[in-house]
N, C-alpha and C positions, 0 to 999 in steps of 0.2 A: 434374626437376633441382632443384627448390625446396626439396623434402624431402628429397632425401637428403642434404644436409650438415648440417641437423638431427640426423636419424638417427645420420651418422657421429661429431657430435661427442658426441652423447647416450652410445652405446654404449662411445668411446672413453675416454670419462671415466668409465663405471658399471666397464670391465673395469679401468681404473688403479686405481679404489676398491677395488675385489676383490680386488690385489694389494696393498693394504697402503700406504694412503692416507699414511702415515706420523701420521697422526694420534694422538697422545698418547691414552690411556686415558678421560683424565680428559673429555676435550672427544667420545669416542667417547660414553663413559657421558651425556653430556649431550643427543646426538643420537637416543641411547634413550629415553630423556623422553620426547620430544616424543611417542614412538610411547602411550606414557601417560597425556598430558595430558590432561585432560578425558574421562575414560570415558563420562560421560553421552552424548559424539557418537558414540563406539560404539555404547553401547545406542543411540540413536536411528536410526542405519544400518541396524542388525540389525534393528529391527521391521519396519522400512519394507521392507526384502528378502520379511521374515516375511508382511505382512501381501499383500504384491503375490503370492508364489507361493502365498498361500492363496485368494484372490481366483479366479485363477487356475485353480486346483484345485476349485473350486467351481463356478465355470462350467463347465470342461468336464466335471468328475466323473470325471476319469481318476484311476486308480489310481496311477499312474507319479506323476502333480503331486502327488498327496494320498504318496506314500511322499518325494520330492524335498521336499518343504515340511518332514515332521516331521523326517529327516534336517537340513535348513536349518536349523529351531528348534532342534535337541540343539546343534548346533555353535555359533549363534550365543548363545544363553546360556550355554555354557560358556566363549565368550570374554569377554562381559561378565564374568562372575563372576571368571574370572582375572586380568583388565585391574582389577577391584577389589581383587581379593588378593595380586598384586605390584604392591609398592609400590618403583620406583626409588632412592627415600630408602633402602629397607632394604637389609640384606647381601647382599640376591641379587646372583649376580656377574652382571657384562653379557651375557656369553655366553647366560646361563640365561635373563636377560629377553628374549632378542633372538630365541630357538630358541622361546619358549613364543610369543611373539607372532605368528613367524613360522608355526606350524604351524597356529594358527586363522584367520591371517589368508588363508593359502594353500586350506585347508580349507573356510573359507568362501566364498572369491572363488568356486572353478572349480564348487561348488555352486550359486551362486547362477547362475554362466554356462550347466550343465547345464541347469538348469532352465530357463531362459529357450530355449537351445534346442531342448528337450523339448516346452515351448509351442510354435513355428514348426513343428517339424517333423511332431507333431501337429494340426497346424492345429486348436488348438482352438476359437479366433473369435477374429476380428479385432481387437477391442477389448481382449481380453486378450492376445492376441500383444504387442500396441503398449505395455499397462501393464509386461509383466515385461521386455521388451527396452529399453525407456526405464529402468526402473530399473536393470539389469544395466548399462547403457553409463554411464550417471548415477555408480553406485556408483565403476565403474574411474574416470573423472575426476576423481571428489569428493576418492576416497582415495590420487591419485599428488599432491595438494597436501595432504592432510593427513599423510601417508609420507613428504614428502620429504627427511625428516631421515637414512631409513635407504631410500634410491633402489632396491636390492636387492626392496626386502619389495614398494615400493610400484609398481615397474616388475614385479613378478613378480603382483602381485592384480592387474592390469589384462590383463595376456598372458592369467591362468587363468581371467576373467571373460569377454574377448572370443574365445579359442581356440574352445569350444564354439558359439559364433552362428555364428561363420566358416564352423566344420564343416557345421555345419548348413543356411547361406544356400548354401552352393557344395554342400552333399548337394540340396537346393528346387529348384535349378539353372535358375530365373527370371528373368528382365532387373530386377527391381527387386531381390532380393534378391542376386545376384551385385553390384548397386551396392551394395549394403548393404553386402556383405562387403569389397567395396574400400575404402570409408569407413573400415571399421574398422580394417582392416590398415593403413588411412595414417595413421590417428587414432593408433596405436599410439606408431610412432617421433617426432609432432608433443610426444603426452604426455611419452615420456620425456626428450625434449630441457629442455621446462617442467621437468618434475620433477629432471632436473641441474641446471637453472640456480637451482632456487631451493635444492636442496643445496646446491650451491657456496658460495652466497651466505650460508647456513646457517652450511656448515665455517667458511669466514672468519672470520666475525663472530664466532663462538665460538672460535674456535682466537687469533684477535685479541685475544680478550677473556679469556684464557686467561693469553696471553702479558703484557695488559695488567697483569692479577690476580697474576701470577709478580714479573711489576717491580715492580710496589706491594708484594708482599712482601718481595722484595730488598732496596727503598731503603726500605721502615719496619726491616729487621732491618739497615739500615748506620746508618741513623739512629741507629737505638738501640745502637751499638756503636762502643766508643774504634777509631780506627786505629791506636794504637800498640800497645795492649796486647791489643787484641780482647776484652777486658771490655765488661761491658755502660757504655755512657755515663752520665751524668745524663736524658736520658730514658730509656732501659734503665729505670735504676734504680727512678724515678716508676713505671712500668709494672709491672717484677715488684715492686714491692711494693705497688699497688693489689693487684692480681691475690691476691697472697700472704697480704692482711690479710680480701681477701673469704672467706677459707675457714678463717681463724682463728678456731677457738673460744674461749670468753669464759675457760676456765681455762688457756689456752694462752698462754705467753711465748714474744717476739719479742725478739731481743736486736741492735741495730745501734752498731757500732765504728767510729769515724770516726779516721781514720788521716792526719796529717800527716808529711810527711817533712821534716824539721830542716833548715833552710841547703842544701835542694836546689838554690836559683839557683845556689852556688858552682860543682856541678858542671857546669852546664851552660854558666856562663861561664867557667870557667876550663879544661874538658877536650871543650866541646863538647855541641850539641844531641845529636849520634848516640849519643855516651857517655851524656847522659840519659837518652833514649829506652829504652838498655840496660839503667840502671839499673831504669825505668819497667815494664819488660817482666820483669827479674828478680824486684821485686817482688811484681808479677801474678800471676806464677810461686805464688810461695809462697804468696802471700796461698790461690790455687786450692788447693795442696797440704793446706795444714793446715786450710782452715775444713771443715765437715761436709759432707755430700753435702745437696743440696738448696739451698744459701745463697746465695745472689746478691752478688758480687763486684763491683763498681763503680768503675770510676775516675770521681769527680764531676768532676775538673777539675784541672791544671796539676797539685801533688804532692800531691794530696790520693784517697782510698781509702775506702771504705763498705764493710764487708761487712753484712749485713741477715740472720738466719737463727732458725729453732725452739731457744729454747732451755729448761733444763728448769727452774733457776730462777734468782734474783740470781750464786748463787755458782757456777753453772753458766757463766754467762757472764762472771763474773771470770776464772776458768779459763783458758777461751776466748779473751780478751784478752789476759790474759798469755802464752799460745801465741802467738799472734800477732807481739804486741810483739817475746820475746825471736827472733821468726823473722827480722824485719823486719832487727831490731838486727845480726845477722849479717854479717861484712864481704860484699862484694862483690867480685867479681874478674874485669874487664873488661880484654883483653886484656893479661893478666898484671901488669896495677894493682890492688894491692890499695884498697879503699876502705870506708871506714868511713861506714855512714845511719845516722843516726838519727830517729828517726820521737816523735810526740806521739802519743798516744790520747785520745780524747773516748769514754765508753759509756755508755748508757742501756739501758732495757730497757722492754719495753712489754709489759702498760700503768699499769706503778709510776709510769714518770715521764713518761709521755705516753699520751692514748688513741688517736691517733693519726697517722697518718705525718709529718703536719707538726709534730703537737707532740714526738714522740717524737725528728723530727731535729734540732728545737732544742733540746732537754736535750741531745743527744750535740754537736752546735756548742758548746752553751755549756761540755759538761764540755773540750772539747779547746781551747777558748780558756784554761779553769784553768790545764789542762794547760802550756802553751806560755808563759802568764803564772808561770806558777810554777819556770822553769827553765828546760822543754824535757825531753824525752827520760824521760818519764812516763806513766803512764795515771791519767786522771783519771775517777772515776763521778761521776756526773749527781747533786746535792744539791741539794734544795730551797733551800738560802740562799744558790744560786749566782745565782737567778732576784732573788732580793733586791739582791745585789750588783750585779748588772747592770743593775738599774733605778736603782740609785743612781748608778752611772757614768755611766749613760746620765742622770741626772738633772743632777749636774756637769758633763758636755759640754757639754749645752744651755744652762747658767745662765752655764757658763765664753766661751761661742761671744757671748752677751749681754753680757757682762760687757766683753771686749774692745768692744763695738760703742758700750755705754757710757759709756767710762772708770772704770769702776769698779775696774781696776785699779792698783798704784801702785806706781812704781821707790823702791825703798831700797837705801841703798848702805853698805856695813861696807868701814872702811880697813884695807888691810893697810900693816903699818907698818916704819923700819926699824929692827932691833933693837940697831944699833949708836949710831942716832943721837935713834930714836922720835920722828922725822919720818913724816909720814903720803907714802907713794910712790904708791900705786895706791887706789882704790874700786872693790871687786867690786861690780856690780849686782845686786839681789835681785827677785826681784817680791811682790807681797803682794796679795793678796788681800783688801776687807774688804764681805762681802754685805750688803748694806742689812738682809736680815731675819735671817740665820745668822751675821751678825759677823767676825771674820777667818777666812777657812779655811785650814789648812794647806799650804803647798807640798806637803809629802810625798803630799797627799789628792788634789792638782787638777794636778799634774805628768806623774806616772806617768797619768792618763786624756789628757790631753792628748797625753803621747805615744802612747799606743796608737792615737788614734781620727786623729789626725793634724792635729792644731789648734796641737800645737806648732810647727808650721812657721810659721804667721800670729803665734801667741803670740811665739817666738821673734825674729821679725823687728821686730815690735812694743817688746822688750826695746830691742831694739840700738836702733829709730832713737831710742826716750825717751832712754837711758841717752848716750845719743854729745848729744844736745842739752845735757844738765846740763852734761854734762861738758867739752864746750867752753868753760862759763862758770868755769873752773877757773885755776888756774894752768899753764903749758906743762909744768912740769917733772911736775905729778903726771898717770897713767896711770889710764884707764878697764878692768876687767876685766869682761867677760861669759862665761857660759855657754851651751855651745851643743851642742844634743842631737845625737846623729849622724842622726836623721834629717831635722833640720834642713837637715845639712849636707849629705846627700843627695840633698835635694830639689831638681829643677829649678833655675837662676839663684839658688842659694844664695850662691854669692860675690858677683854681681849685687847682692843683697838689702843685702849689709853696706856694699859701695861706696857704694849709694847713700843708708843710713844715713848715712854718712859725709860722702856730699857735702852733703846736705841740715842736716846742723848745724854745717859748717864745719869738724870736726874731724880735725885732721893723722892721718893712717892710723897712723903710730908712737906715738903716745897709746895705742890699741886695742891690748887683749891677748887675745885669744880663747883663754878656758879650754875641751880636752874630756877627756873621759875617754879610756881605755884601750879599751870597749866599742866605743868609733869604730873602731877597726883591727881586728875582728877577723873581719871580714866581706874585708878586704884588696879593699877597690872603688877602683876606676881614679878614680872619682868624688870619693872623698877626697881621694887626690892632688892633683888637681887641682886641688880648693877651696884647698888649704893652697899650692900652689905660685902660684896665682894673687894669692895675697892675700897669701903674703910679700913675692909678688917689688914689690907697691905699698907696701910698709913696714910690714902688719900683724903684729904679733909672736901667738906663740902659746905655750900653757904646758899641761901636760903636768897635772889632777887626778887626786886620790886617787891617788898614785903609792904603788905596792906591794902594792894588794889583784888587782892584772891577774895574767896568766901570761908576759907577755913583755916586761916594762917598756923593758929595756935594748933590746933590739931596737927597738922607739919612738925611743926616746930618739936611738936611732945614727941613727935612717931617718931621721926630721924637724927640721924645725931648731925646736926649740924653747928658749926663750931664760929660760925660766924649771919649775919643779917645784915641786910642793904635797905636801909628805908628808902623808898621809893620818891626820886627825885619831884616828884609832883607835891611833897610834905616840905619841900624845903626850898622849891625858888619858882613853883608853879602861882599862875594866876588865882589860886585859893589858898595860899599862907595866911593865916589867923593866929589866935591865941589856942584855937580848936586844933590846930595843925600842930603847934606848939607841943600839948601839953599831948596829945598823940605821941609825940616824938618821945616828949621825958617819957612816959609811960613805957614805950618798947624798949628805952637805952634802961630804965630799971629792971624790966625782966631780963634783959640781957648782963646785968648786974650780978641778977639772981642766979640766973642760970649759965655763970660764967662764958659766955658769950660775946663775940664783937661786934660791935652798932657799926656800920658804915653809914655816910651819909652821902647822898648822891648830890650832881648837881651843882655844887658850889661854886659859886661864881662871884662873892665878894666878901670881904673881911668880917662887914656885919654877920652876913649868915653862918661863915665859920665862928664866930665868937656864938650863936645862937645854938649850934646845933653842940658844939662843946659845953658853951652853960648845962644843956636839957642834958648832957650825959653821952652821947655819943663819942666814941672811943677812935674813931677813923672819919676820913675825908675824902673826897675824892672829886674830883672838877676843875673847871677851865681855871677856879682861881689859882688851884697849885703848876698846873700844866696839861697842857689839850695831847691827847695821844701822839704818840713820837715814834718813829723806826727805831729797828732795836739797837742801831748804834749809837744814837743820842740818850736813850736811855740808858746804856753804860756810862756815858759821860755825865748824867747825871747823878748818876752811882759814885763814881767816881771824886766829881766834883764836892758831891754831898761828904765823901769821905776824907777828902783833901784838906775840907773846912771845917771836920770836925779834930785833924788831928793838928791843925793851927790854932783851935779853940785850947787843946789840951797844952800845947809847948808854950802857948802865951800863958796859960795859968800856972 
């Protein structure tokens, strides 16, 4: 009773294996191995069989053991030498290593079992009956734990090793040797239960480790791939171009095109994430269609695109770029919206401007920052005096970020004045810069880095709360003007910022005139609005710069409440003054008529042009002709002075 549910589960699980374990190839082929591993324990088996049935054959000097013995050697050296010459690593298919194993193994077992029953049955002596039958029961044992990978091979060498003793002890028909024969026959089913359970345990662990090896590849190939586009990701990208540069030979070009897409926030705040993603996915698209076979496509991150690929030389991959580009540029049409991208290029090529992945993707960074600095909607290559430029900017950041922490900066303020009365109304604030070692540096030099890197926002805040202090020390009647970048105005608690400029110098909100440009609205951010409606509604006024070089002035103009206009100094002392410039001017000083409004005019730098811009109706002035920006103690003085001479105008009259 003990053995047979051994037995039944042994068999029950060798016939379901026979039927098609459902075991994957791969974890099959793995289980063939093991019948591989270590050849040397083969040959070591094989001699020991070898060396017992010639022992054997010598003592008794039968013919039968001496013909059973060299038969044994031909088969057992043929399987060593096989077990050496397929190699599981190679292309032999599983089949072929599992039939070749299986015919020397089978081959060999019931040889060696003959034999050993050939000794008993002969009774050739004692001593040697007991050597070749120990090693013949020894071998079946050894080899259903070293088989158990393939239960089949290793439950069939044990059957064809112990059949023939069986035959033989129940042919003797003995009280010791019919116990023998029972032993064996119970030995049998005990083995092959051992020999499933450590299969099993085999299949598992390897079908487990299979399965494991499948998901580790899954989740490195989702890793390395965008979900929206299904491009390879930022690591993707890292990866095939390790991989990519390892097989690059030294006269071989690498060309990689860094792709931004122009004011894609709009899209996806104004028409939704899902219509991005469209977009995102459209692009993909084409990016895949036109680059070459072989090129690694990449989405890096949010609207940004890599493609990386062999190309044949510089002008080869201008080509290439420009394909790109005008593909890119292509409208788009998302459920029956038409939409216009536009995209920046950055390109380099390697290894002209880099010898490697990392340098190679900072010349393309840096050409696409050109690019984007230089308009938008360009391709820009990768120039050695870009790396120069950038270390200067990046040199001015730093000196600029110290500078603030310093005080080494200084508010100057130029009056705008009024042309009817040349009474001083307003002081614009200026900032000036003067470096202890490089002397004054230009706004035009330290403005534009400021705003790029994003220092104008602290820069900025810093104008207002100086400027709102001076200018408190003023008269009521004269106004403070500041400028103010949009992405100052963008920024976090931006309106936050100027209130409390404001409250901290005591300065009535109606004083303040906050100058911006046209550049502000053209992004149309909720964010804007808000800053401007926030800060009217507490009495801050605002005024509308460089009016006339935007594309939608009037539209401005109707949306916000602004209470004042600056015609753009290029209308009134620029190299294209006409009678076309002219009568541009009357034209805005009348709407501003209309729509109670103040015309500034910029620029003014001689009596002529103020009598011109006052004839056309402009209401304010502002330029070197009145006075070039001044610290703000001079500017009191000339408050002052202005006031000094007006109240000697009054006692003389």
């Amino acid at each position: 009773m003990a053995s047979s549910n051994p037995e039944g589960k042994a068999f029950s699980a060798l016939s379901y294996f026979e039927r098609g374990d459902a075991l994957s190839e791969r974890v099959r082929r793995t289980l063939v191995r093991t019948l591989y591993t270590q050849p040397s324990s083969l040959a070591a088996g094989a001699a020991s069989g070898i060396v017992s049935s010639l022992v054997v054959a010598y003592i008794s000097e039968s013919t039968v053991m001496y013909v059973l013995t060299l038969v044994l050697c031909i088969v057992a050296i043929a399987r060593v030498v096989l077990a050496f010459s397929h190699s599981p690593d190679s292309d032999t298919s599983t089949n072929e290593l599992e039939i070749v194993y299986e015919v020397g193994a089978f081959t060999y077992a019931f040889l060696l079992g003959t034999a050993a029953a050939a000794a008993l049955v002969l009774r050739v002596h004692p001593e040697a009956e007991v050597l070749i039958a120990v090693n013949a029961v020894g071998y079946g044992v050894a080899i259903c734990a070293r088989n158990a990978g393939r239960p089949v091979i290793a439950i069939g060498q044990l059957v064809l090793v112990c059949a023939p003793m069986i035959a033989a002890c129940l042919y003797l028909n003995t009280l010791a040797f019919n116990v023998f024969a029972i032993t064996i026959v119970l030995m049998i089913p005990a083995m092959a239960a051992i020999t499933m359970s450590v299969f099993k345990v085999l299949r598992d662990n390897i079908a487990a480790a299979e399965t494991s090896a499948r998901l580790a590849e899954t989740m490195q190939r989702l890793a390395r791939t965008d979900a929206v586009t299904g491009l390879a990701n930022r690591a993707g990208l890292n990866h095939a171009m390790v991989e990519k540069l390892m097989d690059v030979t030294d006269d071989q070009m690498m060309g990689m095109i860094w792709i931004d897409l122009d004011r894609f926030k709009e899209v996806n705040d104004l028409l939704g994430h899902p219509v991005g993603d469209r977009v995102l996915q459209t692009v993909a698209k084409r990016l895949q269609e036109i680059t070459p076979d072989g090129a690694t496509v990449a989405r890096f991150g949010g609207d940004e695109f890599i493609v990386f690929c062999e190309v044949d030389d510089r002008a080869d991959c201008m080509r290439l770029a420009s394909e790109v580009h005008a593909e890119i540029m292509r409208p788009v049409r998302i459920d029956g919206e038409r939409l216009e991208i536009g995209a920046s290029l950055g390109v380099a090529v390697l290894p002209d401007d880099g010898g490697d992945a990392d340098s190679v993707m900072q010349a393309a960074d840096l050409a696409l920052y050109h690019a984007k600095v230089n308009g938008r909607r360009q391709t820009c290559f990768f120039d050695s005096s870009m790396s120069r430029d950038l270390a200067r900017r990046r040199e001015i950041e730093d000196e600029l970020r110290s500078a603030i922490q310093k005080n080494e900066l200084s508010i100057f303020f130029q009056p705008i004045v009024d042309l009817s009365t040349g009474r001083i109304r307003t002081f614009e604030a200026l900032v000036r810069w003067f470096h202890p070692q490089k002397g004054e540096m230009r706004p035009d030099e330290f403005i534009p880095v400021a705003e790029e890197t994003g220092v104008i926002v602290t820069l900025g805040n810093w104008i207002t709360a100086q400027a709102a202090r001076a200018a408190a020390q003023w008269p009521q009647d004269v106004t403070l003007a500041v400028n103010l970048s949009p992405l100052q105005i963008k920024a976090p608690g931006a309106a936050l910022g100027v209130i409390n400029a404001l409250r901290e110098a005591g300065l009535d909100p109606a004083r303040l005139e906050l100058e911006v440009t046209e550049s502000l609205f053209l992004d149309d951010s909720e964010a804007t609005d808000d800053f401007i409606r926030e800060l009217s509604a507490r009495g801050v006024r605002f005024a509308l710069d460089d009016f006339g070089t935007g594309y939608s002035s009037l539209a401005y103009v109707n949306k916000y409440p602004f209470r004042k206009i600056k015609v753009d100094r290029s209308f009134v002392s620029g190299p294209d003054v006409s009678r076309r410039t002219e009568a541009i001017i009357r034209a805005v000083a009348e709407m501003g008529a209309q729509l109670d409004m103040e015309i500034v005019a910029e620029g003014l730098e001689t009596i002529e042009q103020v009598t011109a811009v006052r004839n056309a109706g402009c209401t304010l002035g502002q330029g070197y002709y009145f006075s070039r920006a001044v610290p703000d103690y001079l500017a009191a003085m000339l408050l002052a002075q202005e006031r000094d001479e007006e109240l000697l105008r009054r006692t003389a009259s």
